[in-house]
C-alpha positions in Angstrom: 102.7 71.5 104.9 99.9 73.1 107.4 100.6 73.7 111.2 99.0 71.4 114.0 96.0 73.0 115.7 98.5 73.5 119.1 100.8 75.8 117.2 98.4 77.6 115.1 96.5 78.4 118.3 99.6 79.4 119.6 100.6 81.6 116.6 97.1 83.3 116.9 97.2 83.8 120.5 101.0 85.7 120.0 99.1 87.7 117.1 96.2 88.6 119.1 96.8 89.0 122.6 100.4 90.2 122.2 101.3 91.5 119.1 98.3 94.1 118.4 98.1 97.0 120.4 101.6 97.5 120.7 102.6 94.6 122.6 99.3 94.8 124.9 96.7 92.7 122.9 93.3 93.6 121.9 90.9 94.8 124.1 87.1 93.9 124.1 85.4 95.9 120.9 88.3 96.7 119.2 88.0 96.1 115.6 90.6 94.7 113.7 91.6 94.6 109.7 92.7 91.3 109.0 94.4 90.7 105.9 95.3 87.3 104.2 96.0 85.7 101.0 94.3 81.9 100.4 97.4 80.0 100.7 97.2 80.8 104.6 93.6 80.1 105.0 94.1 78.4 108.1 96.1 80.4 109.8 93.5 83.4 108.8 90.9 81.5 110.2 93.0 80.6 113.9 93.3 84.2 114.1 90.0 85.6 113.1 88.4 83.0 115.7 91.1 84.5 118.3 89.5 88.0 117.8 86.5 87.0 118.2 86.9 84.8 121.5 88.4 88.1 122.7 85.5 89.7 122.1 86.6 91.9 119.0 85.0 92.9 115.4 86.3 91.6 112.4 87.2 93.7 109.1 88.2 90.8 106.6 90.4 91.5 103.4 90.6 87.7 102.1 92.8 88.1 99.3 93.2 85.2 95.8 96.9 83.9 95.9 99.0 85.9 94.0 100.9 83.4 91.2 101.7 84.5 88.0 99.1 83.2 86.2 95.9 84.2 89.0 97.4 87.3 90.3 94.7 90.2 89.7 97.8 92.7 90.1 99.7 91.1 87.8 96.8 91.2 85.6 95.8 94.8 86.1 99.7 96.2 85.5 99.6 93.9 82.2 96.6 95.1 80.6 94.8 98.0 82.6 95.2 101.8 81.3 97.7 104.3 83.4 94.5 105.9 85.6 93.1 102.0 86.3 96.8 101.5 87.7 96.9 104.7 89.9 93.0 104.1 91.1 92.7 105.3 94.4 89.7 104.3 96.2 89.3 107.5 98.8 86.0 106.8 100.3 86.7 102.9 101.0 90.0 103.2 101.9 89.4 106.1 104.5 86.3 103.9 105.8 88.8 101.3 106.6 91.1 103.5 108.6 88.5 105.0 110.5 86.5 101.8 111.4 89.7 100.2 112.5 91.8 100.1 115.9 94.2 97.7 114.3 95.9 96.3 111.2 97.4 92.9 111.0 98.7 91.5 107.5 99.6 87.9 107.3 102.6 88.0 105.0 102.5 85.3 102.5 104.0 84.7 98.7 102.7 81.8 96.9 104.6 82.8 94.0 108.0 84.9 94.9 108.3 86.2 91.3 104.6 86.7 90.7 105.7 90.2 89.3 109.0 89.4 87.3 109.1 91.0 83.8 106.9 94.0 84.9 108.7 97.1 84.6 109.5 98.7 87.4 108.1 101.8 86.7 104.8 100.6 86.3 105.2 98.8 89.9 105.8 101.9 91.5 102.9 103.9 89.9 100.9 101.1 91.3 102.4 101.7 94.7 102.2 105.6 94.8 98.6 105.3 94.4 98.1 103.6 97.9 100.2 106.5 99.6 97.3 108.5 101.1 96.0 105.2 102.2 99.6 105.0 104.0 99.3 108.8 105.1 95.7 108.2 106.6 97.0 105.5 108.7 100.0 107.2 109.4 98.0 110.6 111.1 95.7 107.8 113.3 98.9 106.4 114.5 100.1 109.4 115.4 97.1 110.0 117.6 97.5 107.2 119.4 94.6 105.1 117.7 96.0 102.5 115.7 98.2 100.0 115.9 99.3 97.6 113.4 101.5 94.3 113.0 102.6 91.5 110.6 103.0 87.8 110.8 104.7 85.3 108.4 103.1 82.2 106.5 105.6 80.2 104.9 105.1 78.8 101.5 107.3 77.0 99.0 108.2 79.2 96.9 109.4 81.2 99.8 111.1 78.5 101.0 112.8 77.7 97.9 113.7 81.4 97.4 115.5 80.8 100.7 117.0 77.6 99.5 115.5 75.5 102.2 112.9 72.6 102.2 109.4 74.1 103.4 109.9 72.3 107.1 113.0 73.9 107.6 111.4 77.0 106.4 108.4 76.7 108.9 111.1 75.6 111.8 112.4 79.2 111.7 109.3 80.6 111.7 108.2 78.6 114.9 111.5 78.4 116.8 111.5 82.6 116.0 107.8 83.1 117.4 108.4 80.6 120.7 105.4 78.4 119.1 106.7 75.4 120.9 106.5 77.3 124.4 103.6 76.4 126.8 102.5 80.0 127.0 104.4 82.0 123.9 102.2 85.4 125.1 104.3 85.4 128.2 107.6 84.5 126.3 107.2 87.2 123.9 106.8 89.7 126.7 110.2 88.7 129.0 111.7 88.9 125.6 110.4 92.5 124.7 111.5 93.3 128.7 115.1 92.8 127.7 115.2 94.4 124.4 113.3 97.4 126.5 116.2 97.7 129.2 118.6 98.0 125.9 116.5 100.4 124.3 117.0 102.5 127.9 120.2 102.2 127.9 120.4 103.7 125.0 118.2 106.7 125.2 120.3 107.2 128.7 123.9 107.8 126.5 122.6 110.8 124.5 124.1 109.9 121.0 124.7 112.7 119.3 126.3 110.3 115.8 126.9 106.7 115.7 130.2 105.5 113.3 129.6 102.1 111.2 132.7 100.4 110.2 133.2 97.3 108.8 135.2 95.7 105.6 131.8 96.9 103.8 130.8 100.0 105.7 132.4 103.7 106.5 129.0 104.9 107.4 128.0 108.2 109.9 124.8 108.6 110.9 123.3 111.6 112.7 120.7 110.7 115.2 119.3 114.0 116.0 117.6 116.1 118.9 114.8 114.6 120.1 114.7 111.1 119.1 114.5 107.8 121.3 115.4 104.3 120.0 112.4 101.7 119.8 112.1 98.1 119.8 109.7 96.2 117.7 106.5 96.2 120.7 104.6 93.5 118.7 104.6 95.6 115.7 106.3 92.3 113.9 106.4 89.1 114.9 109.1 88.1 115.0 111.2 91.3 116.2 114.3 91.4 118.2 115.6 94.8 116.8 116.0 98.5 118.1 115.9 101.4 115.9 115.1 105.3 115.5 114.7 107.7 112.6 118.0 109.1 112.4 118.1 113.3 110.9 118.0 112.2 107.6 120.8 114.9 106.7 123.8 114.0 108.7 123.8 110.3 106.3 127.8 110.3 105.1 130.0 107.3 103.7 129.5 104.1 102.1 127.5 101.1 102.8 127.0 97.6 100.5 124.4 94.7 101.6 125.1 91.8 102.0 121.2 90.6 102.3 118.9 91.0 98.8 116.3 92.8 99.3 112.7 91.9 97.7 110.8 95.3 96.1 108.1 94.8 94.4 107.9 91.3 93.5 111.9 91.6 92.6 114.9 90.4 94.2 117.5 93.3 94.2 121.2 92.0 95.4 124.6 93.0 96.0 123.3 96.8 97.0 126.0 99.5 97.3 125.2 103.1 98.5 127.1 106.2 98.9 125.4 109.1 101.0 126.4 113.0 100.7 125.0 115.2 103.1 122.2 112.6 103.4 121.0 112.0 100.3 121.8 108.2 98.1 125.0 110.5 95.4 125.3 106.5 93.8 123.5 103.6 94.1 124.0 100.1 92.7 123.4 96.6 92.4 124.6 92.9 91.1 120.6 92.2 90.5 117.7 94.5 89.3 119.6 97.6 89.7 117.2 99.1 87.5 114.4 98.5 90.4 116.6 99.5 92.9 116.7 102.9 90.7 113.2 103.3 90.1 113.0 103.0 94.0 115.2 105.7 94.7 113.6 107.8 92.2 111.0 108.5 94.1 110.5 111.4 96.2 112.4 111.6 99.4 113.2 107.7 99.0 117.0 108.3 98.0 117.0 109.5 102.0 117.6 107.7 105.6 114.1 106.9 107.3 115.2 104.5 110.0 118.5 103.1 111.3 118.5 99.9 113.8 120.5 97.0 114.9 119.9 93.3 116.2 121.6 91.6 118.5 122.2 88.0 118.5 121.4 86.7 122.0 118.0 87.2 121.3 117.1 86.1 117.6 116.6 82.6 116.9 116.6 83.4 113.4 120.0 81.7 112.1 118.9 81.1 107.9 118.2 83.9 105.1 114.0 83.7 104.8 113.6 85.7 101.9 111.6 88.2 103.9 112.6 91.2 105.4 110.5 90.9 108.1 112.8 87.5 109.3 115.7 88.7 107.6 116.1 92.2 109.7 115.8 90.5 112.4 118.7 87.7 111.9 120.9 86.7 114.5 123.4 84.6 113.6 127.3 85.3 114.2 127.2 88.8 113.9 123.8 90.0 114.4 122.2 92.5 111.8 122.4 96.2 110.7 119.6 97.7 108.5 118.9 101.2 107.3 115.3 101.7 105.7 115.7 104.1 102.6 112.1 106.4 102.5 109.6 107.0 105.2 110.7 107.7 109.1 108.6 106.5 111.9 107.7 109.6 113.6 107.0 107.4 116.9 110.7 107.6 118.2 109.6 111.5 118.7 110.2 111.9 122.6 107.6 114.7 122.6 103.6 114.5 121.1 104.0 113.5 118.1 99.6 114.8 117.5 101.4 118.3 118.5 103.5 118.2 115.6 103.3 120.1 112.1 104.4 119.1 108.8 107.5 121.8 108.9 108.2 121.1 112.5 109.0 117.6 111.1 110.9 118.7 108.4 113.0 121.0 110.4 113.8 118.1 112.6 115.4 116.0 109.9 112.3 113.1 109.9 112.3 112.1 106.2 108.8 111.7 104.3 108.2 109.6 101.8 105.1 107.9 102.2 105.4 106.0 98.9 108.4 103.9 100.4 110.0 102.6 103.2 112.3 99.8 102.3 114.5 98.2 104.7 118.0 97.4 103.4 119.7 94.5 105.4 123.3 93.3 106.3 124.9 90.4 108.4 128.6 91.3 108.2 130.5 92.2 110.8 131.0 95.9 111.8 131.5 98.0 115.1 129.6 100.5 116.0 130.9 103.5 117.4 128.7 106.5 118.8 129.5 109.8 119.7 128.0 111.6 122.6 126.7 115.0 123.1 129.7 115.8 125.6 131.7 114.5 122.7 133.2 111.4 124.3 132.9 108.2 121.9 131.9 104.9 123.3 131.8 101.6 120.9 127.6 100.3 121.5 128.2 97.3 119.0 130.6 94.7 118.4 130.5 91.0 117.2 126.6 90.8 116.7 125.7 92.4 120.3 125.3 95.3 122.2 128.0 96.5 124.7 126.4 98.4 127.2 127.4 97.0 130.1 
């Protein structure tokens, strides 16, 4: 199935002129890292021409598909030593972030389970060799000089992952992203409006803990000093949720998922955590628990990074997509709830975040982990209740929306 020319216009004008930059679009001479696997040629090309018309540069990273049998990471983890696994390229990599104003990855998985029957371990020593690459980024972020966003290309095998036909797949994804609108730019925008005079709202309460509760979760979460929530600002597309980095250390109770979560080229369901104090005490799963193990193992990624909600009024998202970009931003009957286990996004820092050291972070409760930051999702019905700073409780969340009112 490919896209029409309308709607892959469309798509690339969201991407370009709305997503990037933090909702703003690109402005003339920015240069942008677009990266892209085969399978989604097309929409890699509607986008790159976008750039262009707007008068930007173009850093390409065209990638081969990764199946099982052509995947050159698959091939690399099979047969290359320890050090070619944990090659670091320094001098490209830091190249890249300094050329670039901003990232955006077209997510795309010709082959789900191009990585099944690798262990785990190896994965991750893959993974932890790309974490200055992730630090580098994160430091021009911080500075206010990059911005970055992703975008979803549906393919079969993520369609059949979801268990739905690849045009019911691709409906989502166009329903979701306001394709069908005459001017999607200007949709996305009274839609991010909205979720803005939420996110006021509330910054306005002063929450000093929010209370989960659910038939699956007794969870408390400490926000912490300091913080404001977020909204997604074109960083994905689609995104409908508001979040913050919660203190890390004031993480108590249980939660289980009722979403699987993909790591690493494996599906991990039926996840159960219990947090002491802030830090993952037991972990567990129906599927790959060993990967979700291996996960945790890692430093600082048995911690909370981010917390956020979704309501439903505003997702159009109503079917599991096998991704967590769609799937954290379900709407559906009762909305979603995600933590992300590993980095926090030091952005929901009211002050300058440029003016901030590494202790200062610390000492705040921001978790770092730049090896991981893996959303963990759930659709089940909870109510959440938070706790202000004059110590009056006030429930924010019921049946899949925000009460605010």
């Amino acid at each position: 199935m490919q896209l029409n020319e309308t709607l892959l216009q469309k798509y690339a004008q969201v991407m370009v002129h709305y997503a990037l930059n933090n909702g703003q679009g690109i402005q003339k001479g920015d240069t942008v890292f677009l990266v892209g696997q085969e399978i989604a040629k097309d929409l890699f090309v509607a986008i790159a021409k976008e750039i262009y018309a707007a008068g930007g540069n173009l850093i390409s990273n065209y990638l081969p598909n990764n199946m099982r049998d052509t995947s050159l990471a698959r091939y690399l983890l099979e047969a290359g030593s320890d050090e070619q696994v944990g090659f670091f390229a320094q001098p490209y990599w830091k190249g890249i972030v300094d050329a670039t104003d901003h990232i955006l990855f077209i997510i795309s998985e010709p082959d789900v389970h191009y990585l099944e029957g690798i262990p785990a371990s190896r994965i991750s020593m893959m993974n932890s060799a790309r974490a200055p690459y992730m630090k580098m980024r994160e430091e021009k972020e911080q500075a206010g000089k990059l911005s970055w966003t992703l975008c979803l290309y549906g393919t079969q095998s993520m369609a059949d992952e979801a268990g739905l036909s690849l045009e019911e797949y691709w409906e989502q994804i166009i329903e979701a992203c306001y394709l069908r609108e005459d001017d999607p730019v200007s949709r996305w925008k009274q839609v991010q409006a909205e979720i803005e005079a939420i996110k006021d709202k509330l910054d306005a309460l002063a929450i000093e803990t929010l209370h989960l509760k659910g038939a699956d979760v007794d969870l408390t979460v400490q926000i912490g000093a300091n913080r404001k929530w977020l909204s997604g600002g074109g960083k994905n597309i689609p995104s409908f949720e508001i979040f913050t980095s919660p203190d890390w250390r004031g993480t108590n109770g249980s939660i289980r998922f009722n979403q699987p979560l993909y790591y690493s080229g494996k599906r991990i369901a039926g996840i159960s955590l219990q947090f002491e104090n802030g830090v993952v005490v037991a972990a567990s799963a129906t599927e790959n628990e060993e990967a979700l193990k291996e996960m945790i193992a890692q430093e600082n990624a048995d911690k909370v990074g981010e917390f956020s909600l979704t309501d439903r009024r505003h997702s159009k998202i109503t079917r599991f997509m096998a991704t967590t970009l769609y799937d954290e931003n379900m709407g559906g009957q009762f909305g979603n709830t995600h933590i992300a286990l590993g980095n926090a996004y030091k952005d929901t820092f009211t002050g300058d975040m440029a003016a901030v050291s590494t202790e200062q972070w610390a000492e705040m409760g921001y978790n770092s982990c730049p090896k991981v930051h893996t959303d963990i999702i759930s659709t089940t019905d909870r109510t959440v209740t938070a706790t202000l700073r004059d110590g009056s409780e006030k429930i924010i969340y019921q049946d899949g929306q925000f009460q605010l009112d």
